[in-house]
KOLKOLRO-628120 format. One record per residue (C-alpha): x, y, z; residue in three letters. Coordinates in steps of 0.001 Angstrom, whole numbers, padded with zeros to 6 digits, always signed. Each point is the difference from the previous one (the first is absolute). Example, Ala and Ser with C-alpha at 12.3 -4.5 7.8 and 13.67 -1.06 7.14 Angstrom:
residues 2
+012300-004500+007800ALA +001370+003440-000660SER 
***
This chain:
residues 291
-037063+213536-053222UNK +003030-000716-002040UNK -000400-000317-003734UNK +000254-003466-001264UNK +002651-000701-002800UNK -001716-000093-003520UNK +002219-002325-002618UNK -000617+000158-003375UNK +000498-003205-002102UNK +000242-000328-003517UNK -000102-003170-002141UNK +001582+000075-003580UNK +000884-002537-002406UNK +001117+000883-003387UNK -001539+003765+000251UNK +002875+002483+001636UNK -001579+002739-002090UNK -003339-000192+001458UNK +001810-000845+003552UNK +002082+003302-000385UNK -003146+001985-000928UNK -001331-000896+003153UNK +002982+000412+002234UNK -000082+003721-001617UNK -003380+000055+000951UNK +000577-001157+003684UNK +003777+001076+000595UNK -000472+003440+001814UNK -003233-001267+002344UNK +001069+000865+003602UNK -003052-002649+000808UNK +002503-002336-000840UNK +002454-001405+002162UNK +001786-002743-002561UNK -000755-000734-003336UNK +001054-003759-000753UNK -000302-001378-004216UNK +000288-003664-000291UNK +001219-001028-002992UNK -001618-003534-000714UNK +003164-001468-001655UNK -000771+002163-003514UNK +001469-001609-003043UNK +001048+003221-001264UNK +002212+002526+001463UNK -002656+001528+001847UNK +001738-000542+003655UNK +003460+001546-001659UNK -002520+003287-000502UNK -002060+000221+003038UNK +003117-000785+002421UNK +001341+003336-000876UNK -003050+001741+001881UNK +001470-001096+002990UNK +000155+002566+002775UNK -000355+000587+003784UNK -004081-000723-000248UNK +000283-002484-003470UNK +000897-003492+000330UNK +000375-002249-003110UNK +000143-003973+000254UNK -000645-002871-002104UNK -001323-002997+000454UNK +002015-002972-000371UNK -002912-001481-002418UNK -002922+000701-001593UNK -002305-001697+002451UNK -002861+002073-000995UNK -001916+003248+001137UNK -000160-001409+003584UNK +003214-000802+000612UNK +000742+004157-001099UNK -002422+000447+002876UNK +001810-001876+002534UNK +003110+000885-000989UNK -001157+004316+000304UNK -001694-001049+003678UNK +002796-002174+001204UNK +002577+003149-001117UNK -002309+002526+001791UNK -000928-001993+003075UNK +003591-000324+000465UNK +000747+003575-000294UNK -002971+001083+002317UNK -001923-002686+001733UNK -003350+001876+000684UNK -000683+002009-002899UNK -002619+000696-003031UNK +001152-001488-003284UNK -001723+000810-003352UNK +000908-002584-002572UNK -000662+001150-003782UNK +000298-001025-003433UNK +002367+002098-001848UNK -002746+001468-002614UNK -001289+002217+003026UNK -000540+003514+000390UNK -000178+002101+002618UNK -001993+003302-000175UNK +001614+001443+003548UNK +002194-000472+003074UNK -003312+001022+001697UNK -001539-003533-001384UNK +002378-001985+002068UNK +000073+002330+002938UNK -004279-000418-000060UNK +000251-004031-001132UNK +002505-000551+003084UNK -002387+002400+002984UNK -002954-002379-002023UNK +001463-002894+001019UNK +001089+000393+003933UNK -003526-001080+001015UNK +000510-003015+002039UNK -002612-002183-002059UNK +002122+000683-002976UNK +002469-002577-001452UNK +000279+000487-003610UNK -001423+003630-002036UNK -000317+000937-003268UNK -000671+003119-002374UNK -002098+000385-002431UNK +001505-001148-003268UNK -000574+001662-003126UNK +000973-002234-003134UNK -000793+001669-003047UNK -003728+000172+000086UNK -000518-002281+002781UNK -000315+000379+003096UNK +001483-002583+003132UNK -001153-000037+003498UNK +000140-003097+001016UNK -001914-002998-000498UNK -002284-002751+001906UNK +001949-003877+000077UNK -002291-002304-002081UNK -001237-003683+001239UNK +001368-002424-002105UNK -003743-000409-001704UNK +000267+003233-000458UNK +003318-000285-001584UNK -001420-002648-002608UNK -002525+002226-001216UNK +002481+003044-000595UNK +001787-002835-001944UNK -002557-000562-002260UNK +000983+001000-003539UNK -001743+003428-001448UNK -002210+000146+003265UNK +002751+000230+002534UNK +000523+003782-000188UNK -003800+000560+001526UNK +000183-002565+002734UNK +003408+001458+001043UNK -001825+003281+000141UNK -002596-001254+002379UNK +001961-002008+002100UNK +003330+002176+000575UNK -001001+003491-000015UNK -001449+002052+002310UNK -002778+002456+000215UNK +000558+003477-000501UNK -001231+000901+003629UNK +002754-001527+001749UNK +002392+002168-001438UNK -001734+002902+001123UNK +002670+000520+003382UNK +003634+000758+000064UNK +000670-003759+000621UNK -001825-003351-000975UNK +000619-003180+001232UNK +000466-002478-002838UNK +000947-003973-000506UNK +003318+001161-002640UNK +001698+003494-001352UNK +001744+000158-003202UNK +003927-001856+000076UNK +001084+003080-001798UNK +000527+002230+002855UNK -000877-000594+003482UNK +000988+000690+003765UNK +000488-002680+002549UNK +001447+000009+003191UNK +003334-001905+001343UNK -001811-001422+002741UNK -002754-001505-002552UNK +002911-001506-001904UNK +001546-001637+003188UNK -003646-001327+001298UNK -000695-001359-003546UNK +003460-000866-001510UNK +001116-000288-003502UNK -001887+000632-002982UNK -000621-003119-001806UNK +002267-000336-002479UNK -001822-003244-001479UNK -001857+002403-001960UNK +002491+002015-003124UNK -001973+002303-001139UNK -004069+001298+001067UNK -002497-001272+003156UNK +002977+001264+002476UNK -002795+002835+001174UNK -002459-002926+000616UNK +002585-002425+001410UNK +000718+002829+002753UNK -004041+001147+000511UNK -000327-003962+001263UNK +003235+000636+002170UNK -001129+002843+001583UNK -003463-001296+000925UNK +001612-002199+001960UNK +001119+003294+002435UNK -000947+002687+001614UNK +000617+002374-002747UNK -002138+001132-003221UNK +000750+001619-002902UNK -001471+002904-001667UNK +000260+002673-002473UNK +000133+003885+000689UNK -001917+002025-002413UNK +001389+003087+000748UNK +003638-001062-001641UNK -000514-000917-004036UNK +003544-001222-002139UNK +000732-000616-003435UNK +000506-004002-001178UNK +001273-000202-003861UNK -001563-003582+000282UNK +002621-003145-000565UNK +002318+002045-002054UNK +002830-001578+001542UNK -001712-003881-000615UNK -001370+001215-003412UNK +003706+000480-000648UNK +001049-003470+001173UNK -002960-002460-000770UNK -002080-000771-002706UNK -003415+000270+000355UNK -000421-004059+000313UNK +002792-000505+002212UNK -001948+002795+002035UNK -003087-002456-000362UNK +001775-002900+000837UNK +002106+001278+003350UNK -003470+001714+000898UNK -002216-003098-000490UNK +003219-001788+002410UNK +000020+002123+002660UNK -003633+000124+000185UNK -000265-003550+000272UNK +002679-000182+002919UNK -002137+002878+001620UNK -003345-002211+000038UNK +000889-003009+001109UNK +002967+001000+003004UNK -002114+003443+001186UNK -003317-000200-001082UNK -000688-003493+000511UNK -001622-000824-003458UNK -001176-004033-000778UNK +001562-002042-002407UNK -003001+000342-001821UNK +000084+003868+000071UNK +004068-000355-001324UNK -001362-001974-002563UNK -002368+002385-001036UNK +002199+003391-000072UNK +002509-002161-002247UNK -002418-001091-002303UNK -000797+003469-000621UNK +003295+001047+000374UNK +000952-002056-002722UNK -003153+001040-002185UNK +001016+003584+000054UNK +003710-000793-000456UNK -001349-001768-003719UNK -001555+003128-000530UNK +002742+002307+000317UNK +001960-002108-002125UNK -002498-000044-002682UNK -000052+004392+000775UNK +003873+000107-000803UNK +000091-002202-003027UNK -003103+002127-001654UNK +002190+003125+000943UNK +002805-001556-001468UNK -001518-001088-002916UNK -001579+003458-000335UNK +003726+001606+000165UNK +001247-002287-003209UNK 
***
């Protein structure tokens, strides 16, 4: 059976140095058949840098705005559908790393089970761990929004037991945005991701796509990678504008894919806005506590 393609794409904005880290890290992988970096339309010079990686196997384009994360994403699958129209493409934020060649190589054998339409590692971000996550109900949803109580009803209703990683692979709802695999023929049967949303809820946006197929998604514990979590958006956002395009693109989420009420909207905005007063309230006290 012949080996599929496997493209690598790579989404920077405003971070070359991190990008070129990981193109270091990835650059000599024989898994890889074409490395692609889009270059969401950085304000600084950051396409200038990265387009002098280019090379036989290292493509470097830029978008001709900055649509958001999910228009990166469709730009990276358009480029590598068009360069090989059944293949595997991994698409990865640029604060990734890579432990081995032997990762992909085991990711990519992982995910040629027929059932499989989207696959995920094991993400290590500092000292947390991601493997995916169960798609709340939008009553569900309210409660996580709940002020100072959220954190343990997100617990309870996203994660999953220990148990069912106990396998090579487990079937889940969403895997981390970060890094994942997903097929070209998952990308033609499901289209574009939505680029409604700017920022976050682009994992759950496709988990509701895919339900709608054949296909499931899943993460293989055998394969673990490093996430410096949101170094790149640290860089680029402030930690309410983070709120604020987080608390938007959740709201999109619930009421176009997971069908919330108008009274449920209301309710995850109230509480939207309640926690939104309370971070302002955090960063004038730190503020104040600077002068």
């Amino acid at each position: 059976m012949k080996k599929r393609p496997l493209v690598y794409v790579i989404i920077n904005y405003n971070d070359a140095k991190t990008t070129e880290k990981l193109l270091n890290n990835i650059k000599d992988y024989k898994s890889i058949s074409k490395i692609i970096v889009v270059d969401n339309h950085s304000s600084d010079d950051s396409y200038q840098v990265l387009k002098k990686w280019e090379q036989d196997h290292i493509k470097v384009i830029q978008t001709e705005k900055n649509k958001g994360f999910s228009h990166g994403l469709n730009i990276g699958c358009q480029e590598a559908i068009a360069l090989y129209p059944t293949c595997d493409i991994i698409l990865s934020n640029a604060d990734i790393t890579i432990y081995s060649d032997e990762n992909l190589k085991e990711l990519q054998k992982a995910s040629s089970k027929k059932d499989i339409g989207v696959l995920g590692p094991v993400v290590c971000q500092g000292k947390e761990i991601s493997r995916g996550w169960k798609v709340p109900t939008p009553k569900q949803s309210i409660f996580m929004n709940l002020p100072i109580l959220g954190r343990k009803f997100e617990k309870k209703y996203t994660t999953y037991p220990e148990e069912h990683y106990k396998d090579d692979l487990s079937y889940v709802d969403a895997v981390s945005g970060c890094f994942f695999l997903i097929k070209s023929e998952v990308m033609k049967e499901i289209g574009d991701f939505d680029e409604q949303v700017f920022l976050y809820y682009e994992e759950n946006i496709l988990a509701r796509k895919l339900q709608k197929t054949s296909y499931k998604m899943a993460i293989y514990n055998k394969v673990v990678i490093l996430h410096d979590h949101s170094v790149s958006v640290d860089k680029n956002m402030s930690y309410i504008n983070k709120f604020k395009t987080l608390k938007a693109s959740q709201y999109y989420f619930e009421e176009k894919y997971n069908h919330a009420t108008k009274m449920q909207l209301r309710f995850l905005k109230w509480f939207g806005k309640l926690t939104l007063g309370t971070i302002y309230i955090r960063v004038f006290l730190k503020g104040g506590l600077k002068k």
